[in-house]
C-alpha positions in Angstrom: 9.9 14.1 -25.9 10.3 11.7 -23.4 9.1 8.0 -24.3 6.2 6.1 -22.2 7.1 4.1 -19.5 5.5 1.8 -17.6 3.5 3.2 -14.3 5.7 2.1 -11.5 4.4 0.4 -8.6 6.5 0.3 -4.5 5.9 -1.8 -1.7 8.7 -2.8 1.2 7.6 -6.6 -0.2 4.7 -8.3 -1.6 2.0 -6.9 0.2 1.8 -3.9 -2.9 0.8 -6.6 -5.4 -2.3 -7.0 -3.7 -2.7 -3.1 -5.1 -1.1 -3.9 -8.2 -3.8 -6.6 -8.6 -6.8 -4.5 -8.7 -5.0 -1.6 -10.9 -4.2 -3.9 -13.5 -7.9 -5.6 -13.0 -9.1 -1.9 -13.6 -7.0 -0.6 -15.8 -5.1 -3.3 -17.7 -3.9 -1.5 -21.1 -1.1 0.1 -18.8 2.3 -1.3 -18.6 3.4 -1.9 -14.9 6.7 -2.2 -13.0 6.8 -3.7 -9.6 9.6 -3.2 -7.2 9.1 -5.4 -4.2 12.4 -3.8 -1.2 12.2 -7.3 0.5 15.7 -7.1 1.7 14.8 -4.5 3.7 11.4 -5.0 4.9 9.3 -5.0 6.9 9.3 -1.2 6.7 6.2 -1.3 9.5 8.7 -0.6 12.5 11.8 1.1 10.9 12.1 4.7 11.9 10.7 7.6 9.7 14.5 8.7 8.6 14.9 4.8 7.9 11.5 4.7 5.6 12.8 7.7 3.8 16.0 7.1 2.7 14.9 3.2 1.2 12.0 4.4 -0.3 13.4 7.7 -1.9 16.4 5.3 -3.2 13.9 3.2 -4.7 11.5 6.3 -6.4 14.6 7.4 -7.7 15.2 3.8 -9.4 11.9 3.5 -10.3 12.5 7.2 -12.5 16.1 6.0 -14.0 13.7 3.0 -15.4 12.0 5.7 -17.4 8.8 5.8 -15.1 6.5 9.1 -14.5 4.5 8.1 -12.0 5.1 6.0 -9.0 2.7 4.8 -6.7 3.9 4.0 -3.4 1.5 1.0 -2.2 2.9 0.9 0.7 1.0 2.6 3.5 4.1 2.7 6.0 5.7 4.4 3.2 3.4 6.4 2.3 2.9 7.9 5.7 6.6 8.4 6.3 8.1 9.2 3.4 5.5 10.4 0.5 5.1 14.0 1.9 8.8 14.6 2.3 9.3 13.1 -1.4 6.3 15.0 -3.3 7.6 18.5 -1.0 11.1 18.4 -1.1 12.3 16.0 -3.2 10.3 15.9 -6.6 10.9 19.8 -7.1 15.0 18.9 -7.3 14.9 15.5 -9.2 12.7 15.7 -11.4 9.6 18.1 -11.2 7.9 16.8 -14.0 7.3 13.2 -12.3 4.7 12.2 -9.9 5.0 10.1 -6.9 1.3 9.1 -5.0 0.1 7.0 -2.3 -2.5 4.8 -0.3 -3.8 6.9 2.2 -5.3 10.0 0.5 -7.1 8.3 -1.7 -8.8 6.2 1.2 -9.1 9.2 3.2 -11.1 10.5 0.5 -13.7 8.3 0.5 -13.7 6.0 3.9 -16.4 8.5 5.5 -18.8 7.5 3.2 -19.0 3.6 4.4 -19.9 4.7 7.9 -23.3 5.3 9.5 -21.8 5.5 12.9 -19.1 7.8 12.0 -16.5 5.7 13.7 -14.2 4.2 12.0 -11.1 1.9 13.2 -8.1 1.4 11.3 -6.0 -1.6 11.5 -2.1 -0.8 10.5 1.3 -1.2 11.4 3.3 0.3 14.1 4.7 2.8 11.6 1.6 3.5 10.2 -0.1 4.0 13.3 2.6 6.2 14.9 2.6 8.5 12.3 -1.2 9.6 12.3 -1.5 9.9 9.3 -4.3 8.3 8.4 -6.6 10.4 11.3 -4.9 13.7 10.2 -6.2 13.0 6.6 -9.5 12.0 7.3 -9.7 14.7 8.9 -9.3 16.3 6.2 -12.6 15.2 4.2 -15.0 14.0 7.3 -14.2 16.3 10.3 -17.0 14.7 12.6 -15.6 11.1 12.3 -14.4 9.6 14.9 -11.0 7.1 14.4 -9.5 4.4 16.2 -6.7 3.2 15.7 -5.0 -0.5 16.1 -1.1 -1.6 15.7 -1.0 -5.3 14.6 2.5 -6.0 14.2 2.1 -10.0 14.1 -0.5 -9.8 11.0 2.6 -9.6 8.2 4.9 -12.0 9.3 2.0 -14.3 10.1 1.3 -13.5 6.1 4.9 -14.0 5.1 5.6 -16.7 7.0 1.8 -18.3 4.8 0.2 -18.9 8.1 -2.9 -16.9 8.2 -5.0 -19.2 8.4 -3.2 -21.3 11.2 -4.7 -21.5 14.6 -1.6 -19.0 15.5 -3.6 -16.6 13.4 -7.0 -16.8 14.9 -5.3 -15.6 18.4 -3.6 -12.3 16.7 -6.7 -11.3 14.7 -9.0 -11.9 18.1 -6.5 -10.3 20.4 -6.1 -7.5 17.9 -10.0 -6.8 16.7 -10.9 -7.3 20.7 -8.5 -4.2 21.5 -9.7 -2.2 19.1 -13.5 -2.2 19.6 -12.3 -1.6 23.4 -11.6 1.3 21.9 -14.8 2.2 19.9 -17.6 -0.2 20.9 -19.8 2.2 18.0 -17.2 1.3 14.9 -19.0 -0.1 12.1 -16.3 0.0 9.2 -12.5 -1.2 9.8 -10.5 -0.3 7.7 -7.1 -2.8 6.6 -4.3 -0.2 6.4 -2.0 -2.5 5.1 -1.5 -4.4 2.3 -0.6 -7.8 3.6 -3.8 -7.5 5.4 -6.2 -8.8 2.4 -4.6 -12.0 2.6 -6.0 -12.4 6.5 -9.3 -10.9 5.3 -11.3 -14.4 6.0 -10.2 -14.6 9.5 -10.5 -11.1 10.4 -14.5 -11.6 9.2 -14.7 -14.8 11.3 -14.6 -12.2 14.4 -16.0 -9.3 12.9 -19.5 -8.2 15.0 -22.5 -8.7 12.6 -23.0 -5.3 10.6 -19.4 -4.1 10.7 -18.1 -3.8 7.0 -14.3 -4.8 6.4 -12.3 -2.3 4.2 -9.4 -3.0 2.1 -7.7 -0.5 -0.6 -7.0 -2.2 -3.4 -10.3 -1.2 -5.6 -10.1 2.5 -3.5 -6.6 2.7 -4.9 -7.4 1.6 -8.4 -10.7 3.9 -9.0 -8.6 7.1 -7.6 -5.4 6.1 -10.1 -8.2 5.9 -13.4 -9.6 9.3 -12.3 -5.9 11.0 -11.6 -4.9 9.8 -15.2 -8.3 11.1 -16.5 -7.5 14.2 -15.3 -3.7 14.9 -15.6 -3.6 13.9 -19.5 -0.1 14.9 -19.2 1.1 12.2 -17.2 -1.0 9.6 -19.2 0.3 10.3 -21.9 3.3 9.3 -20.7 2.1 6.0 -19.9 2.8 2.6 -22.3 0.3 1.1 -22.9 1.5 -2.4 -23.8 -0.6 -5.0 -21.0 2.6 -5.8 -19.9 3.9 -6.2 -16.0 7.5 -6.8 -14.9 8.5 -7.2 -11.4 11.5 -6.7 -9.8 13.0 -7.8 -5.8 16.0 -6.6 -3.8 16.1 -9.9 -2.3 15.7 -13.9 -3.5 13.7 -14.0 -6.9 12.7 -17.6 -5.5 11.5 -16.9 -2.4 9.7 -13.8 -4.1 7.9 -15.4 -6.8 6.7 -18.3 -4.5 5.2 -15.4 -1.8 4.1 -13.2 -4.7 1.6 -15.9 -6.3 0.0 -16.0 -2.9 -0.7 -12.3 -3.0 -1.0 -11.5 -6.5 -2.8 -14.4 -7.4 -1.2 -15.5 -10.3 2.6 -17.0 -11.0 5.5 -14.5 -10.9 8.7 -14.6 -11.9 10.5 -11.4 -11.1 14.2 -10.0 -11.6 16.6 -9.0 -8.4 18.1 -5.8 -8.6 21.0 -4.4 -6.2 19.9 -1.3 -5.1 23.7 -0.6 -3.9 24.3 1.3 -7.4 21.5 3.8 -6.9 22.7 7.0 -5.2 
């Protein structure tokens, strides 16, 4: 019998810990391992083949660690490369593991914040390009209308710590301007990337009175608890320990000084050279 593992948690950098910070805050008897691809990111305008290939390579790390499940809070990842890994992949590697993502959960339940039934979704390129998130939506609230917003300044204005600079404030305006160009009616926007939190002050500076901001963190969280409710098979697989390890591909310094920002707490994390995983 296989032994517990941690649940393992994927982002292309830091912007997954803001996921990984509610799901502990939710559920914190779990054991958690964060990978953080920061060499390689930002994923938000790398091709869909590109996407694939780094986040399979890290999945399959993530199982050689012991994991069985893997959330991918990444939504560029999890609209390029999730379906292909849950379709193609996971029946050849390892078809007793699960790999999930950002996007159906929200999908599941972002109808129910709207009155208007329009709804505009703030994302990156990659994200956006892939139409995912209107495809699944679609899925649960056929009659709502979606909009849809690149913003492809927002993360490195967050990696680079300057949202709240005055450089900020011109991105966020320029950005929520074009979008309710699109849909004057919106009255929910939804942050489809996990960087965005951190800009979550600013983008409510500019925010029309009565439109409520969305971000997944606590979607993502309540979704995990009832999946593990209701696949006893995979929680039992889960240690239960409190315990949280994080890994980078890139600097560990430059990592655990970003990660505090978004996690909210000190990190020190381990690097690990993806190179040796086929």
């Amino acid at each position: 019998m296989q032994r517990p593992a941690p649940i393992g948690v994927f982002d292309s950098g830091y912007g997954g810990l803001t996921v990984l910070k509610e799901i502990a805050g939710q559920l914190p008897q779990y054991d958690y391992l964060y990978l953080g691809d920061n060499a390689r990111s930002p994923y938000g305008n790398r091709s869909f083949d590109t996407v694939y290939h780094n986040t399979l390579q890290c999945v399959k790390w993530f199982f050689d660690q012991g994991c069985s499940l893997v959330i991918l809070a990444c939504n560029t990842a999890s609209a390029k490369a999730l379906r292909t890994i849950q379709q193609n992949d996971l029946p050849e590697i390892a078809p007793d593991k699960r790999v999930l993502g950002v996007i159906r959960p929200t999908a599941e339940v972002i109808g129910t914040f709207s009155e208007t039934k329009n709804v505009g979704i703030l994302a990156t390129q990659g994200t956006v390009n892939s139409d995912s998130y209107p495809m699944e939506i679609a899925k649960f609230f056929p009659g709502l209308k979606i909009y849809q917003e690149a913003c492809p300044m927002w993360v490195p204005l967050v990696e680079n710590n300057e949202q709240n600079s005055h450089g900020a404030d011109f991105f966020v305006k320029k950005n929520l301007h074009n979008i309710f160009e699109k849909g004057e009616n919106i009255d929910v926007i939804l942050l489809a990337c996990t960087h965005y939190p951190l800009l979550q002050e600013k983008i409510e500076e500019y925010l029309p009175v009565g439109v409520k901001l969305i971000s997944q963190g606590e979607i993502v969280a309540k979704s995990l608890a009832d999946y593990l409710n209701r696949h006893p098979e995979i929680e039992n697989r889960c240690s239960k320990n409190s315990q949280r390890v994080f890994y980078t591909t890139d600097s560990t310094g430059d990592f655990d000084n970003h990660a505090a920002i978004f996690y909210g707490q000190p990190v020190q994390s381990r690097h690990i050279d993806l190179e040796s995983v086929n």
